[in-house]
Every structure is written in C-alpha cells, then in structure tokens.
C-alpha positions in Angstrom: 271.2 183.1 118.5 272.8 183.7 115.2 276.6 185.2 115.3 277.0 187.9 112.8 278.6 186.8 110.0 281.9 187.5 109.6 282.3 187.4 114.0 284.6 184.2 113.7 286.6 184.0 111.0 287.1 180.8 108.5 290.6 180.4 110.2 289.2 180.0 113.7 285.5 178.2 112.5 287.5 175.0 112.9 286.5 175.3 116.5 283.0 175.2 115.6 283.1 171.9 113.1 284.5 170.1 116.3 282.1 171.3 118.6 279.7 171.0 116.5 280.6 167.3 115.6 280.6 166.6 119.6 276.3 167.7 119.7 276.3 165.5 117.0 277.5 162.9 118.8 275.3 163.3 121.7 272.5 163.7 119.3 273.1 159.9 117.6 273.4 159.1 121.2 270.1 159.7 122.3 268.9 159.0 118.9 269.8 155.6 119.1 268.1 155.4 122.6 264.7 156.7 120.8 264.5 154.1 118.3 265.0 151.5 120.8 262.4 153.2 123.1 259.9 153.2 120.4 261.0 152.6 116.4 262.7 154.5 113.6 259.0 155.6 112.7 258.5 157.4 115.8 262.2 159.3 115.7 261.2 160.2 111.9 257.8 161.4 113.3 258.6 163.4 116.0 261.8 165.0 114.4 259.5 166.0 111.2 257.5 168.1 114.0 260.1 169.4 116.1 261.9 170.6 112.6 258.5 172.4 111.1 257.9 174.2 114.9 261.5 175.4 115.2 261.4 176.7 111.8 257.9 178.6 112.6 259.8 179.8 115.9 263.1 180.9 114.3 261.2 182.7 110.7 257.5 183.4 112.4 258.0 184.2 116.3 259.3 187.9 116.6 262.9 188.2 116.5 265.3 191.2 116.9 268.8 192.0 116.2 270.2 193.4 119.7 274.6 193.3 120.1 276.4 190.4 118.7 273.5 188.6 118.0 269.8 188.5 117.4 267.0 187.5 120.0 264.4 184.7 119.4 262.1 182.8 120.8 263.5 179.2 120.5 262.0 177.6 123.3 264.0 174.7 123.3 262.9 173.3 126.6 259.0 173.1 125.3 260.7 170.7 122.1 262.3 168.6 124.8 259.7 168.1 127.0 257.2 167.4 124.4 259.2 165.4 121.6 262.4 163.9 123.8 265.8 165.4 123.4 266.5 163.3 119.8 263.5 165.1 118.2 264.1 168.5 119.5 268.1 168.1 118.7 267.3 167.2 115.1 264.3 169.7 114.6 266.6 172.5 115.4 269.6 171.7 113.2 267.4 171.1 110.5 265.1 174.1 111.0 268.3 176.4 111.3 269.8 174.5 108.0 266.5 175.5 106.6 266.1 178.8 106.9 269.8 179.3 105.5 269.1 177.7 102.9 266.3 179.7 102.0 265.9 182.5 104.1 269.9 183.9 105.4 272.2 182.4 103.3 274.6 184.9 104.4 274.4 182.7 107.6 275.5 179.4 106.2 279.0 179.9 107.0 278.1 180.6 110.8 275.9 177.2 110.5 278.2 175.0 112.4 278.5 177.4 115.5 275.1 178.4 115.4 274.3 174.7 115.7 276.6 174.1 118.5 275.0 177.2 120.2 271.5 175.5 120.3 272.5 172.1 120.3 274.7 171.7 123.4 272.6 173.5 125.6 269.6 170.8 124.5 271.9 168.1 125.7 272.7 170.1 129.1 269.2 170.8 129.8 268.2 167.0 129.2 270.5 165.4 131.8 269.7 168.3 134.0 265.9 167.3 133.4 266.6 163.6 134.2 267.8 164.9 138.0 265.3 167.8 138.6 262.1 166.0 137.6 261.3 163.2 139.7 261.2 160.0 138.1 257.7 159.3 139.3 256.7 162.5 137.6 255.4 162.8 134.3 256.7 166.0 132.2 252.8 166.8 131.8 252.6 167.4 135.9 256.0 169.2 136.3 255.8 173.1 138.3 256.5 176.2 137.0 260.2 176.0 139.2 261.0 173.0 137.5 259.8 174.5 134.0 261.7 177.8 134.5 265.2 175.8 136.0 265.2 174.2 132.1 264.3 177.1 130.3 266.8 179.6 131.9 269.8 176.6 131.8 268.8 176.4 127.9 268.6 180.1 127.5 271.7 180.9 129.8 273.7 178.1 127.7 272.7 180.4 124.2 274.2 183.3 126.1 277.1 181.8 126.9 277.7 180.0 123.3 276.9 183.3 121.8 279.3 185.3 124.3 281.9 182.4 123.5 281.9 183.0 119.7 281.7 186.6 120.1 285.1 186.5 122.6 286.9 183.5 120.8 286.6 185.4 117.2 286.4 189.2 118.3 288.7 189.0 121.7 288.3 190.9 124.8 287.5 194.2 123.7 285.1 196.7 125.8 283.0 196.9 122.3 282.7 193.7 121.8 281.8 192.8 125.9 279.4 196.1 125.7 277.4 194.2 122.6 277.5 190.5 124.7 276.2 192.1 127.6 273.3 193.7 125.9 272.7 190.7 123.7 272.7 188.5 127.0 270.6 191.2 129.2 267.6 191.4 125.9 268.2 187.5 125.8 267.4 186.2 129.5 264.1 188.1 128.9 263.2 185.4 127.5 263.3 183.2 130.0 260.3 184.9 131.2 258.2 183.8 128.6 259.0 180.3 127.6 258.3 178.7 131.6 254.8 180.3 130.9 254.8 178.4 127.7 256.1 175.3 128.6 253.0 175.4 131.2 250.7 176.1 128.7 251.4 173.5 126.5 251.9 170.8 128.9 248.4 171.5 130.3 246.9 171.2 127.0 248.3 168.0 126.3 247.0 166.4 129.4 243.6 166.7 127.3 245.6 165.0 124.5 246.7 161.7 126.5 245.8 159.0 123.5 248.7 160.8 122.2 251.2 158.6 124.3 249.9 155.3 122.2 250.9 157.6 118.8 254.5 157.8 119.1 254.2 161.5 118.1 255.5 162.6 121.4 258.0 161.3 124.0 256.7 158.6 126.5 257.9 160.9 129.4 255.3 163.1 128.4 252.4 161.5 129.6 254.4 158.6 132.1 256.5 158.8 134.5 
C-alpha cells in the first residue's frame, strides 16, 4: 500500500495532510466512543496490540513490489473485528510510522497518504460492518459472506487510494494506468486470503471468551 516515493510531489502532498487530517478526525471520533464504552486503559490496551500486529503484518507477512505500489497483507478487517475500529485505526498509523522510522525512511515523506490510504478505508468498512452484521450477532458468529463483504470493501478502498495517488501525482498516462491496474489486479488477491483469516481467528477466540471481561478486545467481539 505504500506509493513510491517521489509519485506525488511536495507541491501536491498538501492533499494528503488534509485527508489525512479528516481519518484523523474519524479516528478521535470513535476513540472517544471507546473510552466511554470501556476506559482509556482499554483504548491504550488494545491500540498497543493492534500497533505490534500491523507492524508484524507490514515488516514480517510477505510483501512484494508489483506497479505503483507494493502488495501486503494488512488485513485490516481481522484488526477491526477483533480490537474495534479505534484500536485498529491507531495500530496502523503507528505501525506504518514505525517502520519509517526504522525500516523505509525513504517513505516518510509518503507517510500522510499512506496513512490516508489505510485509514479511510477502516472507517468505511466499520459503518459498513454496523449495517451488514446484524445487531443481534456477535462478530465471533459472523459467515464467511459477511467476512469477505469487509475484507474486499477494505482492500478495494487500498486500491482505490493507491490508484488515486498514483492519478492525482502522475496523471492519466497509459504507463502509469498499466502499473495501477496490475498493482490493483496482484492486490484483490488478497482478498482471498484474509476472509479465510478473519474465520480463523474469530473461531479461535470463541475458545478465548473470558477475554470479553479483559478489555483487550472489543465488546462486539464476543456480544452482540
């Protein structure tokens, strides 16, 4: 999901502090909402784990350069299902500040659309996850259709961030379209995969219910 550097120039990254600023926004938002639901203690918890996962998922996962942009496994729906949308907003900016930091520094001055690319999808997918799953349904007993609606709305909003970026800094030229559509066509195999994982690691916390008194994880999780 990172932009090459140098893909949007400095002049035109003022797009990107605004949008940026406006999943920031949304992220305080439902921040807010989190401490209410269940304390400052739980938010700092639960962010702490979403930021040490995305950060194994962005430096451990495999990963590959392909057009515009490089393919990971970010699985942004399993963060929001398991942590809440707070959490998984906050893990991922931080674990994407991270590994500039230390890792790609060369990406740093992509870092505000890079974090717009995986934050604004996370707020997408979470409304669209309050109408698809039933409210009597906790996230632990949601189907595979429900699972795979999230992941490819998550993963399709990457593409179309990326594609965005790509269009807005590069403009409409056949090379740059050829490299989005085989950065989008290597990308949406991922939303194979991460349904399959979501799955997975919603039935192995249904053995891990005395989870839901912890605060580690959001109360949707386990209740509906």
């Amino acid at each position: 999901m990172h932009i090459e550097p140098g893909l949007v120039g400095p002049a035109k990254m003022i797009l990107a502090y605004a949008t940026a600023a406006g999943g920031a926004a949304m992220t305080a938002k439902f921040a807010w909402e989190t401490v209410k639901e269940r304390g400052l203690a739980s938010l700092g918890a639960r962010s702490l784990a979403t930021t040490v996962a995305a950060f194994g998922f962005f430096q451990v996962l495999p990963h590959f350069p392909v057009g515009v942009s490089e393919v990971h496994f970010i699985l942004g729906s399993t963060l929001l299902l398991v942590f809440g949308a707070a959490p998984a907003a906050i893990g991922l900016a931080l674990a994407l500040l991270l590994q500039g930091v230390f890792f790609a520094p060369f990406d740093l001055p992509q870092y505000f659309a890079n974090v717009t690319t995986l934050i604004v999808p996370l707020v997408a997918i979470k409304y669209l996850a309050d109408k698809l799953i039933a409210r009597d349904t906790a996230y632990v007993d949601i189907k595979y259709k429900d699972a795979l609606a999230l992941s490819t709305a998550y993963q399709g909003g990457v593409v179309l961030w990326v594609a965005f970026w790509a269009f807005y800094g590069q403009g409409f030229g056949a090379s740059t379209a050829a490299s989005v559509f085989t950065f989008g066509g290597a990308y949406m195999l991922v939303v194979l995969i991460e349904p399959l994982v979501d799955l997975a690691v919603l039935a192995g916390a249904k053995s891990a219910r005395g989870l839901a008194k912890t605060g580690l994880v959001t109360p949707r999780l386990f209740n509906a």
